[in-house]
Backbone bond lengths (Angstrom), bond angles and torsions (degrees), N, CA, C in turn:
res aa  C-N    CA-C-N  psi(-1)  N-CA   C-N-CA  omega(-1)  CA-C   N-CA-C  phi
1 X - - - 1.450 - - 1.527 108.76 -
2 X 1.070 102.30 124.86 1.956 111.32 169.43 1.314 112.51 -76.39
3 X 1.150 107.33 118.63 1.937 107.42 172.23 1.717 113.44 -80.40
4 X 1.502 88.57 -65.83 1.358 107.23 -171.80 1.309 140.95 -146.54
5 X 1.661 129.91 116.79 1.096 125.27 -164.94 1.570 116.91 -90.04
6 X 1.509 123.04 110.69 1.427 118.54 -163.25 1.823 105.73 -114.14
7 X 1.103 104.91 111.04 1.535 113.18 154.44 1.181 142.36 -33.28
8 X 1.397 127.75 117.64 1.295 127.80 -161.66 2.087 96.44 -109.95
9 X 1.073 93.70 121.35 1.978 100.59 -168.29 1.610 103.34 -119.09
10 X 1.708 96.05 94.67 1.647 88.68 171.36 1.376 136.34 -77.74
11 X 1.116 165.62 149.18 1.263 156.52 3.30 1.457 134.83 113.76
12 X 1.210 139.76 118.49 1.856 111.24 158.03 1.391 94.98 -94.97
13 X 1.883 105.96 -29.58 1.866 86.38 -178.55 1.332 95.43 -139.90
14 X 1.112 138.10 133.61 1.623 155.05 -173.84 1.462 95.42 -40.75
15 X 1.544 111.88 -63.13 1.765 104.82 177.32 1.615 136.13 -27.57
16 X 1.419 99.33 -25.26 1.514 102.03 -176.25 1.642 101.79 -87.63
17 X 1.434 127.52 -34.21 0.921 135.49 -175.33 1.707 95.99 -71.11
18 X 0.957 152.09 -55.51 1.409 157.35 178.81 1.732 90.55 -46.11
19 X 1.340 109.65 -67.27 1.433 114.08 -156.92 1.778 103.32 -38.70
20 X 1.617 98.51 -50.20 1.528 94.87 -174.44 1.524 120.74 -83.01
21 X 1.375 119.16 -37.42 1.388 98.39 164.77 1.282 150.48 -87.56
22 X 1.305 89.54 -9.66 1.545 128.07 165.80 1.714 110.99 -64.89
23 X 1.042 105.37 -81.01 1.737 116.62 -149.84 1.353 104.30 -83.05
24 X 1.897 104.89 -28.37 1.278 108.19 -167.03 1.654 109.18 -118.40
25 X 1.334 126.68 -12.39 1.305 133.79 162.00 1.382 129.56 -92.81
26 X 1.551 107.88 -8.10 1.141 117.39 -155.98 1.392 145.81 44.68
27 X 1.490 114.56 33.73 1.427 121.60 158.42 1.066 119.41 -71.29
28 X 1.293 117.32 144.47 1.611 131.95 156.83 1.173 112.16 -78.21
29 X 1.274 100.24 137.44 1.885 121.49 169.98 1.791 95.59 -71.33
30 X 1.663 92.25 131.05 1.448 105.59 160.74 1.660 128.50 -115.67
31 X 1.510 98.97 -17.49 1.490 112.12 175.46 1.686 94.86 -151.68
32 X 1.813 119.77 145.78 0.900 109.70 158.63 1.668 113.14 -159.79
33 X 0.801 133.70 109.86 1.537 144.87 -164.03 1.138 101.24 -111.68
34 X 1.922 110.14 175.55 1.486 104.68 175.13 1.206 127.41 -43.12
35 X 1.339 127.82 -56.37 1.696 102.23 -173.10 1.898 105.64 -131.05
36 X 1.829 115.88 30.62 1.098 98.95 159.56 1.548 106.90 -137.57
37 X 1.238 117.67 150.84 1.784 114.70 -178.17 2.252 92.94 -134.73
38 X 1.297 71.43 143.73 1.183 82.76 -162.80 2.149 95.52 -110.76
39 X 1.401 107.81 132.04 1.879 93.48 -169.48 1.508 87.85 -158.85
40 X 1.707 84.37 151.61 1.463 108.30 -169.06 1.019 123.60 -127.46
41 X 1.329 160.96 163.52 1.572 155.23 143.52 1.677 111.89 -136.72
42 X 1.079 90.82 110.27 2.005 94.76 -179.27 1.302 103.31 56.46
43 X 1.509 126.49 -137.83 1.478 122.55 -156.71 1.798 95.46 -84.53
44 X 1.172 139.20 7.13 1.671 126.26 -158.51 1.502 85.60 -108.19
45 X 1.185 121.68 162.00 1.398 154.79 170.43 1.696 131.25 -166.39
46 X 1.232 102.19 143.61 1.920 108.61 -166.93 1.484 89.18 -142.82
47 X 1.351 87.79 150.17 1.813 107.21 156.34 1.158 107.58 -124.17
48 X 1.389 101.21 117.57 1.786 107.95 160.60 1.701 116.59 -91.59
49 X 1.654 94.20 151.91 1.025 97.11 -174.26 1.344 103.97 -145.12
50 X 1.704 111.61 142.36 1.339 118.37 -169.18 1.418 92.97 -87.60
51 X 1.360 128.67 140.86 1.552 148.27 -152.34 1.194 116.94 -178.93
52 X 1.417 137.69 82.15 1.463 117.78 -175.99 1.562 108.86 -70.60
53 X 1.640 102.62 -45.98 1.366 109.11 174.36 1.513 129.60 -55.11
54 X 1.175 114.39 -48.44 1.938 105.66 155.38 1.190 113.22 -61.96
55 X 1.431 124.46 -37.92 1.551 103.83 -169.35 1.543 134.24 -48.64
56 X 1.823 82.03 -25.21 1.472 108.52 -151.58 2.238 90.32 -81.90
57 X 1.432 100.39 -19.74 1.455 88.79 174.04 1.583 120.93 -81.28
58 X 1.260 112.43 0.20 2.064 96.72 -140.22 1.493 79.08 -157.97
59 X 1.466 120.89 126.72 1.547 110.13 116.22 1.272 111.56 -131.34
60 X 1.585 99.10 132.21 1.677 127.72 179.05 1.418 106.63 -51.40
61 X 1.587 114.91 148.74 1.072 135.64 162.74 1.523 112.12 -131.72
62 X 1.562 92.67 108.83 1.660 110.90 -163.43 1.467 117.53 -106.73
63 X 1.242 117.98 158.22 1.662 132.48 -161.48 1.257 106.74 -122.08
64 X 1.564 121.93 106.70 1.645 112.40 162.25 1.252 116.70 -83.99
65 X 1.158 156.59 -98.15 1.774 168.29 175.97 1.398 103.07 153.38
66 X 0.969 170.94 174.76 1.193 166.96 136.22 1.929 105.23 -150.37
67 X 1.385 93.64 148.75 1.732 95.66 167.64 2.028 113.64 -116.27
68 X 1.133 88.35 16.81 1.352 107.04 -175.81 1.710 119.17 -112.02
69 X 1.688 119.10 23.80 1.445 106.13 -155.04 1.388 105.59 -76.07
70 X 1.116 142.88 -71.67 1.362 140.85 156.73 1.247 113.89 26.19
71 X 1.703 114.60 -65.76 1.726 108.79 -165.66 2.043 86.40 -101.64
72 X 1.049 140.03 10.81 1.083 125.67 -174.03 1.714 106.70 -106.60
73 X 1.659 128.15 -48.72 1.054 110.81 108.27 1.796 145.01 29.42
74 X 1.559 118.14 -71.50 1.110 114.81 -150.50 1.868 84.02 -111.56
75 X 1.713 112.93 -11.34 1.116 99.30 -165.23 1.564 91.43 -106.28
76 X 1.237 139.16 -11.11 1.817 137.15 158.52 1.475 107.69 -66.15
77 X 1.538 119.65 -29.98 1.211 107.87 178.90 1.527 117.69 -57.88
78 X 1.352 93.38 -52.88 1.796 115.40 -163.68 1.972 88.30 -77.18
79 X 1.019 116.27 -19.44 1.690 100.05 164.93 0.844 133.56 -84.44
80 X 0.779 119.34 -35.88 1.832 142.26 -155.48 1.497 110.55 -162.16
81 X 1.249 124.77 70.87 1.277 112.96 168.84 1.476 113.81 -74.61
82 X 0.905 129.54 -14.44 1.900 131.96 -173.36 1.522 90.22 -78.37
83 X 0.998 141.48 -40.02 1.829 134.86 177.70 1.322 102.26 -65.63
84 X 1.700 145.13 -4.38 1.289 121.18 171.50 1.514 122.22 -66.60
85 X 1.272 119.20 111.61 1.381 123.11 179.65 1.851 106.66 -33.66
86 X 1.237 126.71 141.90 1.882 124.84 176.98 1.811 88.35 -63.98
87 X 1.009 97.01 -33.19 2.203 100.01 -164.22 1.239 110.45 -72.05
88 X 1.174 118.91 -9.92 1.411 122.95 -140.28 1.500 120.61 -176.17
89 X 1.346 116.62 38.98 1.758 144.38 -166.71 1.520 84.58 -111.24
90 X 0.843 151.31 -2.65 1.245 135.66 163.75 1.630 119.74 -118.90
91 X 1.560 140.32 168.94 1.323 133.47 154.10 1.670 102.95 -81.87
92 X 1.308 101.21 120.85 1.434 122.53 179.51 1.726 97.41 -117.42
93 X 1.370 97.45 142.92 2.036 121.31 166.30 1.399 90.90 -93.51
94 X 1.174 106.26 113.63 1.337 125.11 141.23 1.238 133.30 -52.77
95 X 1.355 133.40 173.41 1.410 138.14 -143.38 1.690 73.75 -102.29
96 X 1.567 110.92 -65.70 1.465 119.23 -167.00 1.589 136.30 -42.73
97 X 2.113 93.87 -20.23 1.010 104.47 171.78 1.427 100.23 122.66
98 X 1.343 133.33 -13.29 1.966 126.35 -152.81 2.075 71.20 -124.50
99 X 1.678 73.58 146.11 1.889 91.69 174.64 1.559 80.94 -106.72
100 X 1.696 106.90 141.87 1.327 124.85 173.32 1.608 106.34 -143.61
101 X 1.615 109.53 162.00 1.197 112.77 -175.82 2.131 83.19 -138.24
102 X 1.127 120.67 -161.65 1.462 142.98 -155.16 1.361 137.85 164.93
103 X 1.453 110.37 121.29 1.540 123.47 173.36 0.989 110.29 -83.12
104 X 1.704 133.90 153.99 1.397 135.03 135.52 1.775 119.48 -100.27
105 X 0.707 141.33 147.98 1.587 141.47 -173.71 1.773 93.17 -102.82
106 X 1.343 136.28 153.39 1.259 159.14 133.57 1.994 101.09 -9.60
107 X 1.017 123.52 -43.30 1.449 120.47 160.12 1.037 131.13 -86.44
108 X 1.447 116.87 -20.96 1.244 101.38 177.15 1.660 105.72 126.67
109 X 1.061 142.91 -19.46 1.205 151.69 156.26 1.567 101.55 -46.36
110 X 1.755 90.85 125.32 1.811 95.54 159.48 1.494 105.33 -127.37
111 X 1.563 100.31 175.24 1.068 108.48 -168.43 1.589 97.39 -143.91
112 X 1.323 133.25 119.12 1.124 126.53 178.03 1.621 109.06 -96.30
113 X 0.952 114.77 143.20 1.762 113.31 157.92 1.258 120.50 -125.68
114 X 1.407 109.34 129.64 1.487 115.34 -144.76 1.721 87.27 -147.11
115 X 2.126 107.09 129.32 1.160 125.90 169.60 0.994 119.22 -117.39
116 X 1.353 143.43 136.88 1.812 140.08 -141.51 1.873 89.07 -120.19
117 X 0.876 121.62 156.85 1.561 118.41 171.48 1.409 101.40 -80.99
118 X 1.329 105.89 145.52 1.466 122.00 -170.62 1.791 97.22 -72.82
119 X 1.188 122.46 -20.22 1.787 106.69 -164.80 1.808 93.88 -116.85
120 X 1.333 118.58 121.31 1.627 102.19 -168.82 1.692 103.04 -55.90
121 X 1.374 110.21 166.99 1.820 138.86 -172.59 1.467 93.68 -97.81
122 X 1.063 113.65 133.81 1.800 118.89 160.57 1.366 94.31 -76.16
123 X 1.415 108.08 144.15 1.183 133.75 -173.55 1.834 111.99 -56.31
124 X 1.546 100.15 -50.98 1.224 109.28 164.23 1.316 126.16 -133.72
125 X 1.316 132.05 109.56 1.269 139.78 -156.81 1.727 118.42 -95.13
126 X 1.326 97.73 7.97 2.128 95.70 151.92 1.244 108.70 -89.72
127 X 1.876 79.07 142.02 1.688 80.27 153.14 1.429 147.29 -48.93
């Protein structure tokens, strides 16, 4: 059985990675040593990792799910408004059907948060 798939988010310096999920996402630190911190909020979890050399390959563009966007949303605003993605500073309906909103971090890391409607959408809704 698969529990959980956790993200590994590199770094040049762990601080920036704190800054955003930390200060500005509101995770709690669960482990954090020289260059990895490990942070959580409800069911999501990441490991950051200080890496100049990966950093310098990759920045992730990550997916939460949430059934809560509305007040989650209203609580990144009032935290962190400088993390609202320009694309994605608002909750937008998607084409696909999930209303999402989006951070960017100072590197370049996003983070989308994305809520699916609880009753499925007919694919195509004309008559």
């Amino acid at each position: 059985m698969l529990i959980n798939l956790i993200p590994k988010v590199f770094y040049n310096r762990l601080q920036d990675g704190l800054d955003l999920f930390v200060s500005g996402l509101g995770f709690k630190v669960l482990h954090q040593d020289d260059d990895l911190a490990v942070v959580a909020r409800d069911g999501a979890k990441a490991y950051l990792v200080e890496s100049p050399e990966f950093a310098a390959k990759d920045r992730p563009e990550l997916a939460i799910e949430t059934d809560t966007i509305d007040t989650l949303f209203t609580e990144i605003s009032f935290r962190a408004p400088r993390l609202l993605h320009r694309n994605g500073a608002t909750i937008t309906l998607k084409p696909w059907g999930a209303r999402e909103f989006a951070v960017l971090d100072k590197t370049g890391v996003c983070v989308v948060f994305r809520q699916w409607p609880t009753e499925p959408q007919p694919a195509d809704a004309t008559p």
